[in-house]
C-alpha positions in Angstrom: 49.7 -21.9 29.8 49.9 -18.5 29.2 46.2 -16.3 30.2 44.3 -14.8 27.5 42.4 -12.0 29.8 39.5 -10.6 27.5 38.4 -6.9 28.5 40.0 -7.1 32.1 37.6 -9.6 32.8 37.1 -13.0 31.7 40.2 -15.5 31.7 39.8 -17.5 29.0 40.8 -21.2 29.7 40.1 -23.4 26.7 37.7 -23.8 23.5 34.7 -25.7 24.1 32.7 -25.3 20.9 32.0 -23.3 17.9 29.0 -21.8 16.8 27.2 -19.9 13.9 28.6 -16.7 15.1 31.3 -17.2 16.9 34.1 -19.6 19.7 32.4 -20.7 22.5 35.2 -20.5 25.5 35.0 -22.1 29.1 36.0 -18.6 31.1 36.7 -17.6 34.7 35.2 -14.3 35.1 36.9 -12.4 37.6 34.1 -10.1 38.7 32.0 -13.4 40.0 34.4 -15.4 40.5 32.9 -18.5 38.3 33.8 -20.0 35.5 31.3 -19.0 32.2 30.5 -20.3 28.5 32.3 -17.0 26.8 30.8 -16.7 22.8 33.6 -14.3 21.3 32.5 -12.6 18.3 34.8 -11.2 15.6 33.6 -7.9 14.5 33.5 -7.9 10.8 30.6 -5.2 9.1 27.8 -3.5 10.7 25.3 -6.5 10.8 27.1 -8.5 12.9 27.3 -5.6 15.1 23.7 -5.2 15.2 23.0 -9.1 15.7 25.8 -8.7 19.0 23.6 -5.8 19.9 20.3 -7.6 19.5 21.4 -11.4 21.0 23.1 -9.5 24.7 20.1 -7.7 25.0 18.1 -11.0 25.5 18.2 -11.5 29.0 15.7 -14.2 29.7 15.8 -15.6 33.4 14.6 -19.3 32.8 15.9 -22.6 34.6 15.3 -23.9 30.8 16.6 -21.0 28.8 20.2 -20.3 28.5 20.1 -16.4 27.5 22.9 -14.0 27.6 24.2 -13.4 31.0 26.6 -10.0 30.5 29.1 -9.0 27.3 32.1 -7.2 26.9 34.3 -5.3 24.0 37.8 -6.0 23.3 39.3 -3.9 20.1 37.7 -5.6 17.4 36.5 -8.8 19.3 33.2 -8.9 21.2 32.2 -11.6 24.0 29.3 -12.8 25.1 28.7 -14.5 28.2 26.1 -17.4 29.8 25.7 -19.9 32.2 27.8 -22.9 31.8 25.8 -26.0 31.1 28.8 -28.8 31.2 26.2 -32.2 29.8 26.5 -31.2 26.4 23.3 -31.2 23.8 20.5 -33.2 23.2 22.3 -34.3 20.2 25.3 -35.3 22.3 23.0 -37.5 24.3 21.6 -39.0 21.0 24.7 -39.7 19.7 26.0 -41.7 22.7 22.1 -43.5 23.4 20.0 -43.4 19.8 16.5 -43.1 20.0 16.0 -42.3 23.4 12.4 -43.7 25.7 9.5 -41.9 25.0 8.6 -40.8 28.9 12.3 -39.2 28.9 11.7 -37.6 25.8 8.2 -36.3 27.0 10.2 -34.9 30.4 12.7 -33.4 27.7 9.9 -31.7 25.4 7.8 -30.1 28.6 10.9 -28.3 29.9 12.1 -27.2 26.5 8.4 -25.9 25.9 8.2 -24.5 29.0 11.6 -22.6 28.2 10.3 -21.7 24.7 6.7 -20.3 26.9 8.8 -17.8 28.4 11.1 -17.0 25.5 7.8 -16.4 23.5 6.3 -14.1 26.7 9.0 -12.0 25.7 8.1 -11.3 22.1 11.5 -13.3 20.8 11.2 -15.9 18.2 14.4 -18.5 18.6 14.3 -19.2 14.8 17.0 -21.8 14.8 15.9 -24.5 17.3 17.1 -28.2 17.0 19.4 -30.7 18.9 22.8 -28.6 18.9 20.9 -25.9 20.2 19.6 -27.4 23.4 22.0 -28.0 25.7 22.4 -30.5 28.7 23.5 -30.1 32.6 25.2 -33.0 33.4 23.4 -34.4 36.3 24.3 -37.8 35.8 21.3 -40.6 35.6 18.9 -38.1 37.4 16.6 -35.8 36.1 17.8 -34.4 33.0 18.0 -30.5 32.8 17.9 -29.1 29.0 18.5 -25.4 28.8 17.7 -23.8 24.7 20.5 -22.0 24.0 21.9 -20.1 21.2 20.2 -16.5 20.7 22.2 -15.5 17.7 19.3 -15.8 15.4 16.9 -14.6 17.8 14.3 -11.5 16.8 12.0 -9.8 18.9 8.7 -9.6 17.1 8.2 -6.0 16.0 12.4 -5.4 15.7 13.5 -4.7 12.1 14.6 -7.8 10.2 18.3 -7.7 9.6 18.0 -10.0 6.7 16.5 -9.1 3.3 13.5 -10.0 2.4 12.8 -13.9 1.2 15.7 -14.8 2.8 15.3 -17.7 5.3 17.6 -18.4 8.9 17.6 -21.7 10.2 18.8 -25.2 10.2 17.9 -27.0 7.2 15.0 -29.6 8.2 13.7 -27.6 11.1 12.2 -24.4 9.4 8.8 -24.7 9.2 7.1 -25.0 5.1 6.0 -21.6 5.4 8.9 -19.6 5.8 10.2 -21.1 2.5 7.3 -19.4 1.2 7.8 -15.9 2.4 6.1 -15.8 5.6 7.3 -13.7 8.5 8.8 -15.1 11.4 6.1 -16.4 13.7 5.9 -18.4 17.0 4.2 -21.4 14.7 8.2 -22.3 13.1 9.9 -22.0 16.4 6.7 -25.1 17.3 7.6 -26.8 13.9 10.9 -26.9 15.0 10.4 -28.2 18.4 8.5 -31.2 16.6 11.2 -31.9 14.5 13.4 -32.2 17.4 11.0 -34.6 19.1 10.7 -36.6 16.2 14.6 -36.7 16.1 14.4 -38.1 20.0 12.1 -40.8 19.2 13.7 -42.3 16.5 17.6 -41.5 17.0 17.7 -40.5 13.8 17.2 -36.9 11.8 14.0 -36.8 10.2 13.0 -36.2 6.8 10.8 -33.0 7.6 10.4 -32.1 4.3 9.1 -35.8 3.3 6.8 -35.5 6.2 5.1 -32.6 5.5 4.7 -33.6 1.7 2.7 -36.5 3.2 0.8 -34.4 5.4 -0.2 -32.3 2.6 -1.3 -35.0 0.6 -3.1 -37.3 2.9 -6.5 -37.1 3.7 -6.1 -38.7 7.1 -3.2 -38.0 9.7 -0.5 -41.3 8.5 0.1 -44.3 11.5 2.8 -43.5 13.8 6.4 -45.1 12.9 7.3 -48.2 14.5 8.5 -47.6 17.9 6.3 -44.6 18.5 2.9 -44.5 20.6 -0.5 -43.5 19.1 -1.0 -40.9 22.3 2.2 -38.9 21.6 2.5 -39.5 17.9 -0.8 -37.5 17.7 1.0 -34.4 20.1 4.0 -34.4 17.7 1.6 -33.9 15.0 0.2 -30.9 16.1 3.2 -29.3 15.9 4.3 -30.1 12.2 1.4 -30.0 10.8 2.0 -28.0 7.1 -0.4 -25.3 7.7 1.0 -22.9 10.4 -2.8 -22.4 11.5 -3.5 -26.1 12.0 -0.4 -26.4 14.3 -0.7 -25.9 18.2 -1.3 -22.0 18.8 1.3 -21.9 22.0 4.0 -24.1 23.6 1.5 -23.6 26.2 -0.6 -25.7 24.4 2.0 -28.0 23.0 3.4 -29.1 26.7 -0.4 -29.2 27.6 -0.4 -32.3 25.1 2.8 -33.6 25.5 1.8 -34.2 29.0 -1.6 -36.1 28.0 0.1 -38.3 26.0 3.0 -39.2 28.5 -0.2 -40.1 30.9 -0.9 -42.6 28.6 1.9 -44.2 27.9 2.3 -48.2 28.7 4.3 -48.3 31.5 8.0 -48.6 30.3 9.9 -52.3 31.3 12.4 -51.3 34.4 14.7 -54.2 33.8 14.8 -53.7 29.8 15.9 -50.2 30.4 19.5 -49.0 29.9 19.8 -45.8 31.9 20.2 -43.0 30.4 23.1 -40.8 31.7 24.0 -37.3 31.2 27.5 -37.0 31.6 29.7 -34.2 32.1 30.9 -33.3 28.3 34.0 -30.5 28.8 36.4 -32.6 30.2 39.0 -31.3 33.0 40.1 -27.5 33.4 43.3 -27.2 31.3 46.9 -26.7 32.9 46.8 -23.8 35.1 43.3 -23.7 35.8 42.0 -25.0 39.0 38.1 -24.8 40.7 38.9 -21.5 42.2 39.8 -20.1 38.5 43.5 -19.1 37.5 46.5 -20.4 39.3 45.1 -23.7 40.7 45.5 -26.7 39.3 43.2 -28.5 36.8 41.0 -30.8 38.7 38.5 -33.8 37.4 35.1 -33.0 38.0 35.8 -29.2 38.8 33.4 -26.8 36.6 33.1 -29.0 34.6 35.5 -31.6 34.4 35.2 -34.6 33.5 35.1 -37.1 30.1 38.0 -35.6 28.6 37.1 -34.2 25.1 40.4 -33.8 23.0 38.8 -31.6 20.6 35.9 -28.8 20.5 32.5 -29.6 18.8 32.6 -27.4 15.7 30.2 -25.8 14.3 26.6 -27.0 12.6 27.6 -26.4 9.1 23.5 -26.8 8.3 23.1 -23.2 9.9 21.4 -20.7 7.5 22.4 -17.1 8.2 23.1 -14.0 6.0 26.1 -14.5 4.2 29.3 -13.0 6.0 32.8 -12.5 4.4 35.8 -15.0 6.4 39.2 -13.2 7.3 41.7 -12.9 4.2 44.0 -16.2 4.7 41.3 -18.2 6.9 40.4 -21.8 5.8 36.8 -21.4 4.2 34.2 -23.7 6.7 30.9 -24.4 5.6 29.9 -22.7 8.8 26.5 -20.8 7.9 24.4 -20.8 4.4 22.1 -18.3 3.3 18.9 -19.3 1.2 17.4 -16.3 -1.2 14.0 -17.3 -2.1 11.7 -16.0 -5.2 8.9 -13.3 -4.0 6.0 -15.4 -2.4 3.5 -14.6 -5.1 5.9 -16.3 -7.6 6.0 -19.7 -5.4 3.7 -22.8 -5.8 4.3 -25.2 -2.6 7.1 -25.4 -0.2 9.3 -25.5 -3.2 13.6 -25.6 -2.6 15.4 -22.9 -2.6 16.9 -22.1 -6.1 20.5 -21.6 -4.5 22.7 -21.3 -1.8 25.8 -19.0 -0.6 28.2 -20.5 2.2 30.7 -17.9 4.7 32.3 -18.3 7.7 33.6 -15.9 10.4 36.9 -16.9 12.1 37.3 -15.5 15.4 40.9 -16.3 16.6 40.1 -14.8 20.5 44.0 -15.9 22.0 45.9 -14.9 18.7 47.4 -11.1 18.3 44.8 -8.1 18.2 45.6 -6.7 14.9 46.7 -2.9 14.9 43.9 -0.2 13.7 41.2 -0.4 15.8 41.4 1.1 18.9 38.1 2.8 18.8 36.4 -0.5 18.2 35.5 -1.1 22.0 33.5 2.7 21.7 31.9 1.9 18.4 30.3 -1.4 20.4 29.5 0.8 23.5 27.6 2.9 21.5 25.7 0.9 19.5 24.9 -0.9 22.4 23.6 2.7 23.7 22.0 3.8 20.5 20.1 0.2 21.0 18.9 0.9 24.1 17.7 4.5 23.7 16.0 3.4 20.8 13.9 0.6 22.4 13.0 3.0 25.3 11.8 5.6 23.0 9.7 2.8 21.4 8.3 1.9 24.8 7.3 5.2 25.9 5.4 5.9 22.6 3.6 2.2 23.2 2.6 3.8 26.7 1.3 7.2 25.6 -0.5 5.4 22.6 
């Protein structure tokens, strides 16, 4: 196959999945001699130049966060790159098991909290946490290893919002009540979210958020748990989605604190009845040309991934809500990201629906030709990227001296 080399640096081998804002590539990068997860971004206004500034500069070093690694420019293409986690997501693992034992998902919630504790350490909200978001290494029917992923909606409490006001980002069914009603971004939704995603893992099925909280609100007593779930962890979940952001738990801290009290008193689980659970390798084997030393070898089972072969990449979460961006002229129109304007809070009674919704899509095409016209593209990146930087250190220093 022929090499698609991105910025003299990263051989791009073959298309693992799409995102929100952008391809998600399986690359060899030549300066490290590895093989990455490359996102390649399509540059198309000054927005999504600002969110490529703001997700690269997230560098959190977590064995449960997978956070920008190093990036790159390219004419009017832009790549991000990460760690490679080849076991899929938590809703691969889902989708091949259903509702999943509650010790497992207990193991699952306390190393996505703890990843979440240090993401939150840093002053970044996630803002668009759920089951496509938390990827997987595939370590077979060990221990699993989730790592949250997927920084593209990411802020840094006290950064300037690059959305208008009352407009929401998110997934559908895992933004928290209050952000429908005009609240700022807080750590309390990126908790709601995470409780919606254990809800998700219990049951093997996607919850009703919105239902739930309704019946929170309205019930004078916290409801029974569902069938299947126990008392002990029903009550943790609750904590995180309860309606009012004040009556949830105050930290992830504080949520894996309870997580683990109610996995200590679970009934212990029936060995024999068990079907074990197994995260398998997800990216199937290196394509034609690609070997486990990188380019030139040949494609190997079980090398950087190989193994199930997938025939086709997992496309993008069409529930994503981001501001609105325009697709290429001639691209097939995906219902890749929505946008949600909301009413001013003072105008809204409840966690009422949004009145409307906009769809767009970006179309990044990283092995087709680099169209003609924009050969200072590469230095316009650079120097945002340098503007960025000079920016937050200014901020810093006047923190210090203040």
């Amino acid at each position: 196959m022929s090499e698609t080399v991105f910025a003299g640096r990263y051989v791009l081998a073959d298309e693992i999945g799409r995102g929100a804002s952008g391809t998600i590539w399986r690359a060899w990068d030549l300066r490290r001699q590895r093989y990455v997860a490359a996102k390649v971004l399509q540059r198309q206004a000054a927005q999504d130049l600002l969110r490529f500034v703001r997700e690269q500069s997230m560098r959190i070093e977590h064995p449960h966060v997978l956070a920008p690694a190093g990036w790159a420019a390219d004419d009017d293409r832009v790549l991000i790159a990460m760690e490679l986690a080849d076991g899929g997501s938590l809703e691969d693992l889902v989708g091949d098991y259903g509702q999943l034992p509650p010790r497992l998902v207990c193991t699952l919630l306390d190393q996505l909290l703890s990843g979440l504790e240090a993401v939150h350490a840093e002053q970044v909200l996630h803002r668009d946490i759920k089951p496509a978001n938390i990827l997987l290494d595939a370590t077979g029917v060990g221990t699993p290893r989730v790592r949250l992923s997927d920084f593209g909606l990411a802020l840094r409490r006290g950064d300037p919002r690059l959305t208008e006001n009352h407009h929401v980002v998110g997934t559908p069914g895992y933004i928290a009540p209050e952000l429908f009603e005009g609240d700022d971004p807080h750590i309390a939704g990126d908790l709601f979210a995470v409780g919606v995603v254990a809800l998700y893992l219990l049951q093997g099925v996607e919850p009703d958020a919105r239902a739930l909280v309704r019946e929170l609100e309205a019930a004078s007593v916290a409801p029974q748990a569902p069938p299947g779930i126990d008392e002990p962890l029903w009550q943790a979940v609750l904590m995180l989605l309860q309606p009012d952001p004040r009556a949830r738990a105050r930290s992830a801290a504080q949520a894996r604190t309870a997580i683990a009290r109610a996995a200590e008193r679970l009934p212990a689980a029936a060995a024999a009845d068990a079907e074990p659970i197994e995260v398998f390798d997800q990216l199937g084997p290196l394509p034609e040309g690609f070997g486990a030393a990188g380019p030139g070898g040949e494609a190997q089972a079980g090398a950087a991934g190989g193994g199930t072969p997938r025939t086709t990449p997992r496309g993008p979460d069409p529930r994503t809500v981001t501001p609105a961006a325009t697709a290429p002229d001639g691209a097939s129109p995906e219902p890749e990201v929505t946008s949600y304007h909301l009413a001013p809070p003072a105008g809204v009674e409840g966690a009422a629906a949004p009145p409307g919704t906009s769809t767009s899509t970006s179309g990044p095409s990283p092995a087709g030709p680099r169209p003609a016209g924009h050969s200072t593209s590469s230095r316009l990146w650079l120097l945002a990227l340098i503007t960025f930087s000079l920016a937050a250190a200014l901020w810093a220093l006047v923190l210090i001296r203040g």
